[in-house]
N, CA, C and O atoms as a GROMACS GRO file, in nm:
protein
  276
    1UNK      N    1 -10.030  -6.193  10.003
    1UNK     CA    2 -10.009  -6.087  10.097
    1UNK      C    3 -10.125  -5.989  10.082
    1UNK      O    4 -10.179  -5.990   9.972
    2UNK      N    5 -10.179  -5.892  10.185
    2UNK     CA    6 -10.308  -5.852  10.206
    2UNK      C    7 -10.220  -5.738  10.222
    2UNK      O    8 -10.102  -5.765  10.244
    3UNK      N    9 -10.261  -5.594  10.212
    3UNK     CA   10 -10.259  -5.460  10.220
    3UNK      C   11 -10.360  -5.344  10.235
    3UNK      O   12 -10.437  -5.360  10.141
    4UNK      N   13 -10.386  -5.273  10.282
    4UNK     CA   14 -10.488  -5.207  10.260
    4UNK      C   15 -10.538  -5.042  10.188
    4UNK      O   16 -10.474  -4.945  10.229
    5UNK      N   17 -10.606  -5.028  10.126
    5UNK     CA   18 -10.570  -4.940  10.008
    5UNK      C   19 -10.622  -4.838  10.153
    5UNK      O   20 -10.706  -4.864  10.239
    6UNK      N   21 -10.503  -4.673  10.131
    6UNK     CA   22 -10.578  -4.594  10.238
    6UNK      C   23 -10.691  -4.519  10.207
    6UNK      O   24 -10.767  -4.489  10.299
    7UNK      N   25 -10.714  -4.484  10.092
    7UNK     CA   26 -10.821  -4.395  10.047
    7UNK      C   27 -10.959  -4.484  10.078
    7UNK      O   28 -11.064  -4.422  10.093
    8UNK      N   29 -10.959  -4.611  10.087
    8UNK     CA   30 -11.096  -4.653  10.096
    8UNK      C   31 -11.120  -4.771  10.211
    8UNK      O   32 -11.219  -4.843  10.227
    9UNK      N   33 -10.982  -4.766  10.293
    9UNK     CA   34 -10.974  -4.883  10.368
    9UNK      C   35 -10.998  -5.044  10.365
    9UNK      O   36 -10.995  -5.130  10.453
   10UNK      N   37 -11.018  -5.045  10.255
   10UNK     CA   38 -11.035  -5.159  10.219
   10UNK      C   39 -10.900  -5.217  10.197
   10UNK      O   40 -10.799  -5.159  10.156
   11UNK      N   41 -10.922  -5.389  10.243
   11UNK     CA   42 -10.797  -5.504  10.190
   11UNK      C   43 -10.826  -5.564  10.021
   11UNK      O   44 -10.922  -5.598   9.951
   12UNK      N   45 -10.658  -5.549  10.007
   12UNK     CA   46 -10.654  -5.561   9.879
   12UNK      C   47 -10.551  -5.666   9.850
   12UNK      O   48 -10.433  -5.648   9.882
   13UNK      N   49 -10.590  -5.771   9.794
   13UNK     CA   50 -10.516  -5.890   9.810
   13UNK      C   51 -10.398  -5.880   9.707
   13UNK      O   52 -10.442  -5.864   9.593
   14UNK      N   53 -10.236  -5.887   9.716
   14UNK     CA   54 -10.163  -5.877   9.595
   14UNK      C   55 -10.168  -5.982   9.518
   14UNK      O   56 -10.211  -6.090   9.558
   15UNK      N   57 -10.131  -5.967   9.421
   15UNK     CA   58 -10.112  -6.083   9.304
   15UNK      C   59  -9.977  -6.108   9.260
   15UNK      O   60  -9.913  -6.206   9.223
   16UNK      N   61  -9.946  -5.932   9.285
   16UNK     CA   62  -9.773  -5.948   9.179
   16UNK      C   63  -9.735  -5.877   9.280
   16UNK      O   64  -9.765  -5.759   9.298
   17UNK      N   65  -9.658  -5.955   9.362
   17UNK     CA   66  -9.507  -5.930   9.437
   17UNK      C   67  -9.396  -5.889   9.409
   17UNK      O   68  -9.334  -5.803   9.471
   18UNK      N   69  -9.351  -5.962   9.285
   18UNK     CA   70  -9.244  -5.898   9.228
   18UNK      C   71  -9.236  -5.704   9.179
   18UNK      O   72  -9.137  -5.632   9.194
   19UNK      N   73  -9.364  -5.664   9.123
   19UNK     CA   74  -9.380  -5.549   9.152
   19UNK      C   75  -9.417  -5.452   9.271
   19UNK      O   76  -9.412  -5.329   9.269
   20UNK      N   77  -9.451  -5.522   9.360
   20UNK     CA   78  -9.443  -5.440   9.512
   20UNK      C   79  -9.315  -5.409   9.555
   20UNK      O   80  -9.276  -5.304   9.606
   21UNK      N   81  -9.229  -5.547   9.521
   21UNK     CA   82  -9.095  -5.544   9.594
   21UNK      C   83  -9.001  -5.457   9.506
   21UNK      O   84  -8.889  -5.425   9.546
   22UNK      N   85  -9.058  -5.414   9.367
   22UNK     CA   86  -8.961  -5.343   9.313
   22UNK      C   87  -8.997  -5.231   9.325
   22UNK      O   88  -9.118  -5.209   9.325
   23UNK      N   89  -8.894  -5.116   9.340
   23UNK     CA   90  -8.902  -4.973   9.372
   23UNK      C   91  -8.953  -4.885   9.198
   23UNK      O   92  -9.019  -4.781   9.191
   24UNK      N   93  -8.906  -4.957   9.090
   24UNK     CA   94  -8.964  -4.847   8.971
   24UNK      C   95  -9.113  -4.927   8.931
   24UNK      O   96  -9.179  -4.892   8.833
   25UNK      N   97  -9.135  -4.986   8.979
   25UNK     CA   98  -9.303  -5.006   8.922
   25UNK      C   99  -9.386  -4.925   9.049
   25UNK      O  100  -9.374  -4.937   9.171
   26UNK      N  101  -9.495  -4.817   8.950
   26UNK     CA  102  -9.547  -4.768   9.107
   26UNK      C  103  -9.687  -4.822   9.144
   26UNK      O  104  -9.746  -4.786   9.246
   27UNK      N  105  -9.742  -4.922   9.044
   27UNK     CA  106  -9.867  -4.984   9.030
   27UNK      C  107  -9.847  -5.159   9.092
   27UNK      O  108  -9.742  -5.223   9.092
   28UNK      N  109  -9.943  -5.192   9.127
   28UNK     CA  110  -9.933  -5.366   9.175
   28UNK      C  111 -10.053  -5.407   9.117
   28UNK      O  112 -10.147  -5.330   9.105
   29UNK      N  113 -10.057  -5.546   9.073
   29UNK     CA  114 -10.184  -5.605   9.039
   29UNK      C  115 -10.194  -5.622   9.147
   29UNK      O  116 -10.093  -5.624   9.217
   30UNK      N  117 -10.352  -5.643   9.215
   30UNK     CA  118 -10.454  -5.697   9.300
   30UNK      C  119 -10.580  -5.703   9.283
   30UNK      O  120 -10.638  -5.659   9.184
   31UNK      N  121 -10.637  -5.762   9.386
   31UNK     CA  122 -10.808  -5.726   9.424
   31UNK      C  123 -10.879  -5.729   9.532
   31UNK      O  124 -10.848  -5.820   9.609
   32UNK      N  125 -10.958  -5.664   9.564
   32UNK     CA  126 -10.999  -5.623   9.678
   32UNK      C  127 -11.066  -5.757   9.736
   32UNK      O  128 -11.145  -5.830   9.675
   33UNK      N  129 -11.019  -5.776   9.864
   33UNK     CA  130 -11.088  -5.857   9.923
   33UNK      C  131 -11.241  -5.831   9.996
   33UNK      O  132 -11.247  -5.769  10.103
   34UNK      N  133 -11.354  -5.879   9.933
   34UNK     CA  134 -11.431  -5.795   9.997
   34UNK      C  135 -11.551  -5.945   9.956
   34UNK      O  136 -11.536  -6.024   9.862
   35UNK      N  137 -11.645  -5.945  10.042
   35UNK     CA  138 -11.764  -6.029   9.963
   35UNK      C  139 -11.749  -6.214   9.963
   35UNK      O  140 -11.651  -6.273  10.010
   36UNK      N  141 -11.857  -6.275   9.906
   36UNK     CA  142 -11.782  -6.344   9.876
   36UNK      C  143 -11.736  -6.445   9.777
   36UNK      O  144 -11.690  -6.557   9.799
   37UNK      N  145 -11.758  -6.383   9.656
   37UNK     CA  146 -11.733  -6.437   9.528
   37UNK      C  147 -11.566  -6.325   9.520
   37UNK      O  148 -11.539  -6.219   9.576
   38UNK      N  149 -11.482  -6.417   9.422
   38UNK     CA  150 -11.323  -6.313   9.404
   38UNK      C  151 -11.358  -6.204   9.322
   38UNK      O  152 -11.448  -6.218   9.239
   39UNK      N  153 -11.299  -6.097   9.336
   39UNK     CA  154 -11.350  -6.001   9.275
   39UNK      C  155 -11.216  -5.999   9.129
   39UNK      O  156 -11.105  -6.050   9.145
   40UNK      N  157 -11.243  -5.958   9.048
   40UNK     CA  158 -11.197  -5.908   8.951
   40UNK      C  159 -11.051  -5.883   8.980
   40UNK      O  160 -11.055  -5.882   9.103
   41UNK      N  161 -10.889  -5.857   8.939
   41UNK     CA  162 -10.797  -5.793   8.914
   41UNK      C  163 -10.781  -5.662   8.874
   41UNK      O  164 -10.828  -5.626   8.767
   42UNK      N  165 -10.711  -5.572   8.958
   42UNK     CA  166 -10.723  -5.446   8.927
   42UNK      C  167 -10.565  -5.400   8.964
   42UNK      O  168 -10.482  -5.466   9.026
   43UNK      N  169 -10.546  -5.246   8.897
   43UNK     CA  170 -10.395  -5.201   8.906
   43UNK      C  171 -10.460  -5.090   9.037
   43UNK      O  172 -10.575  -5.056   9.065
   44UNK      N  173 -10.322  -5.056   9.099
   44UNK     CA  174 -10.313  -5.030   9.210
   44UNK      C  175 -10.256  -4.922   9.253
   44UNK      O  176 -10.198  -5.000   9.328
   45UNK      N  177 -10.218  -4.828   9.278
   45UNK     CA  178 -10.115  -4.722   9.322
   45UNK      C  179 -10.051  -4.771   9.454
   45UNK      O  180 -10.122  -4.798   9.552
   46UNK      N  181  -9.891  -4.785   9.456
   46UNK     CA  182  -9.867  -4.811   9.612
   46UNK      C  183  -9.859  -4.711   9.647
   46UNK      O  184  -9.801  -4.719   9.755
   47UNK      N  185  -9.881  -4.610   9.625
   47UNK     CA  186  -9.849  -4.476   9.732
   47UNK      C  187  -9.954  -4.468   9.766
   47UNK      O  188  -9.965  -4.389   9.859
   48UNK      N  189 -10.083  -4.532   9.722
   48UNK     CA  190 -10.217  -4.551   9.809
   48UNK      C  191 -10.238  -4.695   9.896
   48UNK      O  192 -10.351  -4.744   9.906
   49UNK      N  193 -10.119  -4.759   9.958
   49UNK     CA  194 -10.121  -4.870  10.026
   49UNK      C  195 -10.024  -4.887  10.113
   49UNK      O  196  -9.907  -4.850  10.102
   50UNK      N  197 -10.084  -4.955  10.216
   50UNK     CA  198 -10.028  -4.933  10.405
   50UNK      C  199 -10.017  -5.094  10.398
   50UNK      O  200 -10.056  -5.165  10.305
   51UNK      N  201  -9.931  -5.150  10.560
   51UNK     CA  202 -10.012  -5.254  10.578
   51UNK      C  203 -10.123  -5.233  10.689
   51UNK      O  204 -10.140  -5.126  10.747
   52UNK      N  205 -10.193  -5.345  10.709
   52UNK     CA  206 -10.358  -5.353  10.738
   52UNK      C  207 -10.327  -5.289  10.886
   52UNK      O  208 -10.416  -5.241  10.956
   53UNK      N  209 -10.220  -5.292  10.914
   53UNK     CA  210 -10.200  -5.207  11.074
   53UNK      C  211 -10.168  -5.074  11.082
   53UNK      O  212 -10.150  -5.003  11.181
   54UNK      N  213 -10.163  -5.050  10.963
   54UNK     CA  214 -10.146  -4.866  10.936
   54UNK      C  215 -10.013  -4.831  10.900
   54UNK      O  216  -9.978  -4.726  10.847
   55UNK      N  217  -9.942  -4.927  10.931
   55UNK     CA  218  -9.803  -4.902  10.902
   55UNK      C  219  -9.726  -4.869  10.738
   55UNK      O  220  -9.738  -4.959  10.655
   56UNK      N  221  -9.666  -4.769  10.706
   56UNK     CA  222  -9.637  -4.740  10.558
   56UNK      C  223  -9.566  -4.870  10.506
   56UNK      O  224  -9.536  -4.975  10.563
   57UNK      N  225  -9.547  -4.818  10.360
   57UNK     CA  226  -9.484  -4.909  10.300
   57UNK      C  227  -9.338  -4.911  10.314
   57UNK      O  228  -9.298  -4.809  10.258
   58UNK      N  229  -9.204  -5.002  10.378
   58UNK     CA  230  -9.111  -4.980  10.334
   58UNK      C  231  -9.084  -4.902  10.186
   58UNK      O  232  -9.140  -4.919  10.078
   59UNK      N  233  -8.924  -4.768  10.243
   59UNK     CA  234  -8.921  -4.671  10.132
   59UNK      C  235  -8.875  -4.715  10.035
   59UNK      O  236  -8.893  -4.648   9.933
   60UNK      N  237  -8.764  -4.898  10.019
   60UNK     CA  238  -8.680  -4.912   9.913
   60UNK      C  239  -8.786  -4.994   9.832
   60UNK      O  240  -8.749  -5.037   9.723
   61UNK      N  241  -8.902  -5.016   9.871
   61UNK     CA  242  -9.037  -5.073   9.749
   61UNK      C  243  -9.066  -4.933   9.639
   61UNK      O  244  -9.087  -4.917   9.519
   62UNK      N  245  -9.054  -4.857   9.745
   62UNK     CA  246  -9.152  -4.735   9.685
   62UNK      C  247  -9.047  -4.614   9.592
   62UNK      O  248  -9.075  -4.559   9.485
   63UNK      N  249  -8.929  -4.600   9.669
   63UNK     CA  250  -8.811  -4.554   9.608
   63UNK      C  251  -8.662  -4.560   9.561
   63UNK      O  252  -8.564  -4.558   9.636
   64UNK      N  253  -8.660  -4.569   9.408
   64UNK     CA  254  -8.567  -4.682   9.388
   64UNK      C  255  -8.390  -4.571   9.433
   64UNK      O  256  -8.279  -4.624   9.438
   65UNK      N  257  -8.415  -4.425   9.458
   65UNK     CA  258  -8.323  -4.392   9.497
   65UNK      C  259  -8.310  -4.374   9.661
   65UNK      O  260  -8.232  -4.289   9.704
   66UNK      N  261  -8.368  -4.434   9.729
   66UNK     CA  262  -8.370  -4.496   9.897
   66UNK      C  263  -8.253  -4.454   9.936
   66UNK      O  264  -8.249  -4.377  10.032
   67UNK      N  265  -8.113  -4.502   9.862
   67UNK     CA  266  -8.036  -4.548   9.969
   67UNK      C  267  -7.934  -4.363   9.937
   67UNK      O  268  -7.813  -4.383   9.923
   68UNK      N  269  -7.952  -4.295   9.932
   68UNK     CA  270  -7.920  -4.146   9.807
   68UNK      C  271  -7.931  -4.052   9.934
   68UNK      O  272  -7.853  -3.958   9.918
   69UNK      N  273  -8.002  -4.043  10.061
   69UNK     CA  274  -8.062  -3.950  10.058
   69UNK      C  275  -8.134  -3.945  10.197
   69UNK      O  276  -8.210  -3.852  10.224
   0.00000   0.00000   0.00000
């Protein structure tokens, strides 16, 4: 799955899903898709990631008290 970090617009390819989809991890492994050798693995902030159409992140990824409020 592809995302795009907003601070630099760039696509950032995930690695670990299981932490996107969970609401208490606030970091994801990825790496930027860019070039064309793979770039390196890097941690991530999702509160700095959209999908590639601008659209936010669903809130129950991002907050594990979602349904509260």
């Amino acid at each position: 799955m592809f995302l795009m970090q907003k601070s630099t617009e760039k696509l950032v390819e995930v690695l670990s899903l299981t932490d996107l989809f969970n609401p208490n991890h606030e970091k994801i492994v990825g790496r930027f898709h860019a070039g064309e050798e793979m770039q390196d693995p890097e941690k991530f902030s999702k509160g700095d990631m959209q999908f590639p159409s601008g659209e936010e992140l669903p809130r129950c990824w991002l907050d594990s008290h979602y349904r509260e409020g």
